[in-house]
C-alpha positions in Angstrom: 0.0 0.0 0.0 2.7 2.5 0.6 4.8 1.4 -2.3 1.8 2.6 -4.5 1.0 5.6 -2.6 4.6 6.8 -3.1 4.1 5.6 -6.8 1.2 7.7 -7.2 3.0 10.8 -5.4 5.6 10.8 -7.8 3.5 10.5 -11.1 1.7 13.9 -9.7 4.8 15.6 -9.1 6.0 14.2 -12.5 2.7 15.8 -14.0 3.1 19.3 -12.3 7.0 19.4 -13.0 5.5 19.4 -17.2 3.3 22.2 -16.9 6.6 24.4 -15.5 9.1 23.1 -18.0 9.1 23.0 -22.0 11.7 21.3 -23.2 13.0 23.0 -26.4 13.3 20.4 -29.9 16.6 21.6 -31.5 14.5 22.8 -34.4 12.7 25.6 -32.3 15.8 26.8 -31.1 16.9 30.3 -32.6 19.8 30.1 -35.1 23.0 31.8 -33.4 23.8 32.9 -37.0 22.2 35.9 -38.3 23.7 35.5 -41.4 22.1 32.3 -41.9 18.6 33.9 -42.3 17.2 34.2 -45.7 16.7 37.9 -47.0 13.6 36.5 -48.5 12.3 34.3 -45.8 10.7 37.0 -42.9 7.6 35.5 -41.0 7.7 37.2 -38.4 9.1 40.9 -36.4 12.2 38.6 -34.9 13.3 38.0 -39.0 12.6 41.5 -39.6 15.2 42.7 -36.9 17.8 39.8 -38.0 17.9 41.1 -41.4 18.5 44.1 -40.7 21.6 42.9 -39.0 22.9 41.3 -42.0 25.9 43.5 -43.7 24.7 44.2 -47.2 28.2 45.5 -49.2 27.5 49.0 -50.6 28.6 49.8 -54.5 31.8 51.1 -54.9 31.5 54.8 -55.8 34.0 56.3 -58.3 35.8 59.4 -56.9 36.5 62.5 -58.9 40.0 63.1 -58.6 39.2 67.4 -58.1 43.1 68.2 -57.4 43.9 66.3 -60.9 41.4 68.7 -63.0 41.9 71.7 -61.0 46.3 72.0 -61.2 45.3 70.8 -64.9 42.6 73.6 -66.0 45.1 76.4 -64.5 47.9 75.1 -66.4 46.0 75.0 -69.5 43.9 77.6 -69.1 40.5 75.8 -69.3 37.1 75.2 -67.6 37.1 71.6 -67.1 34.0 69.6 -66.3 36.0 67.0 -64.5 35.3 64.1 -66.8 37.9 65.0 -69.2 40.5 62.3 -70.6 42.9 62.5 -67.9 45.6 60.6 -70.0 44.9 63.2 -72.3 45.3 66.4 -70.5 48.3 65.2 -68.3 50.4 64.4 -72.2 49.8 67.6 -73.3 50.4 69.4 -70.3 53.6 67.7 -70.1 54.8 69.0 -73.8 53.8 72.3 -72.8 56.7 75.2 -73.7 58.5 72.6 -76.1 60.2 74.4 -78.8 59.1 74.7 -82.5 61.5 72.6 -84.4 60.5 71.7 -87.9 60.3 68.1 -89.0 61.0 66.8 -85.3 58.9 65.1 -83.0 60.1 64.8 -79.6 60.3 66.8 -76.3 63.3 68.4 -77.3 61.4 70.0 -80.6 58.8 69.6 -82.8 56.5 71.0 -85.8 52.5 70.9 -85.4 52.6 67.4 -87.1 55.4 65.9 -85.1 53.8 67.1 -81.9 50.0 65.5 -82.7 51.1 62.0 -84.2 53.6 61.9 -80.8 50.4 62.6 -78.5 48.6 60.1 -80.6 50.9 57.3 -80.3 51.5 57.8 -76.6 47.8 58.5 -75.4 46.3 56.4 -77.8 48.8 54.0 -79.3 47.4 55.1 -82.6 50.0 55.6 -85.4 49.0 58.8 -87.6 50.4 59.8 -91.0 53.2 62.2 -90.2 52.3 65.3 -92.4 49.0 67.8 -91.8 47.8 66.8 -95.1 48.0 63.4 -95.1 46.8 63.2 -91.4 43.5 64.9 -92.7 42.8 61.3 -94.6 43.2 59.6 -91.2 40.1 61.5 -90.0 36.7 61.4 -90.1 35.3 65.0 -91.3 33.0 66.5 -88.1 31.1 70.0 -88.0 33.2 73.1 -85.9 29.9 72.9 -83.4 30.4 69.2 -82.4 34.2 69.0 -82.4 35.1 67.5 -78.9 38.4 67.0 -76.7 40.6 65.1 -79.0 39.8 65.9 -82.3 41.9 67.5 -84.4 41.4 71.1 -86.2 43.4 71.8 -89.3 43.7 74.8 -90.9 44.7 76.6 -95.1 45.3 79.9 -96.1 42.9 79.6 -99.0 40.5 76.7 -100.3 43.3 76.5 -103.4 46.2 76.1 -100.7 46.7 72.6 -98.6 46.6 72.4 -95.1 49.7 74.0 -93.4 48.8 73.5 -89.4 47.1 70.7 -87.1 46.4 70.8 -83.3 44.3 69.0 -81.0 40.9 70.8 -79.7 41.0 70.8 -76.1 37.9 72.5 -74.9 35.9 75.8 -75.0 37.5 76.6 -78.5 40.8 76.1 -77.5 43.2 73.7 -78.7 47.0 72.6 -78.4 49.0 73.0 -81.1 53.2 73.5 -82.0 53.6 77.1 -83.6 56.6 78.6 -85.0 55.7 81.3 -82.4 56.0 80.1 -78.8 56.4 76.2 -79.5 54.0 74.1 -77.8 51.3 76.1 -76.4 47.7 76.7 -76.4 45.9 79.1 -78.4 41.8 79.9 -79.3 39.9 79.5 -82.3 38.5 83.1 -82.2 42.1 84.4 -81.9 41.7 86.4 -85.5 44.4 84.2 -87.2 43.3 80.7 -86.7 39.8 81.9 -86.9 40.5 83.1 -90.8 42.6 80.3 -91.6 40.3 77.4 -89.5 39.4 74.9 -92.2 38.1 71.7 -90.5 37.7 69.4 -87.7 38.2 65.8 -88.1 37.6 62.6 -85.1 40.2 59.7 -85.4 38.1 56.4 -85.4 
């Protein structure tokens, strides 16, 4: 008789113990890695505030290198929009003040020709025919009002004369050019001699 009251004791306390305790099945236990959560599986606020935790890489931004443009657009005298070939401006900054030497092509001296096919190769690796007038066959023709950094302007005394001068447009009607006057400098299309004697623009494909 006592055996099965004690028996009966322990099966209520057994009882009342479950009512107290819930044992957790490792499946309704909460992951311990936040990173484990799908972004596309949220059922409820808990999954809401675990995503949030999740480290979502931002795009890379590209920066604008201002101190580049702005040293550059005082040393050639330009209003740069900061987009601007910088392989491009930095070459022809560089030849800047090189003497007028005719049928050279190097730092030490060069004509208009010499000076253009040399920023051409070393910008562009592109390989131009060495005279004004036989560069102007390398080109395709373009309209004065959609000329861009680049291209090159060429310029005749007369339409019975051939082309005498090449330079490279720069920006804001200026352009780079070597001139028997001053070497390697730059100099505007409105200036009243290369406006007369302007005869076309042409793009290198």
């Amino acid at each position: 008789m006592t055996k099965t009251i004690i028996l009966s004791v322990l099966a209520f306390v057994s009882l009342l113990l479950s009512y107290f305790y819930e044992v957790k099945t490792p499946e309704a236990l909460p992951s311990e890695n936040p990173a484990a959560l799908s972004l596309y599986a949220i059922n409820s606020g808990e999954d809401i505030a675990r995503s949030l935790e999740l480290e979502v890489p931002l795009p890379e931004v590209e920066t604008v290198d201002s101190v580049f443009y702005e040293e550059h657009a005082k040393t050639l005298g330009l209003q740069l929009d900061y987009n601007e070939d910088k392989d491009l401006l930095e070459t022809v900054a560089d030849w800047l003040g090189t003497p007028y030497r005719y049928g050279k092509g190097s730092r030490k001296g060069t004509d208009c020709s010499g000076f253009v096919t040399s920023i051409y190769h070393e910008v562009y690796g592109i390989d131009l025919s060495r005279s004004s007038r036989s560069m102007f066959q390398d080109v395709t023709r373009i309209k004065k009002d959609s000329v861009r950094t680049g291209d090159l302007v060429f310029f005749r005394r007369s339409p019975k004369q051939p082309i005498f001068h090449v330079g490279i447009y720069l920006k804001d009607n200026k352009f780079i050019h070597s001139a028997t006057s001053g070497g390697v400098k730059v100099s505007s299309l409105r200036e009243p001699f290369y406006r007369n004697y302007y005869y076309a623009a042409g793009r290198v494909n």
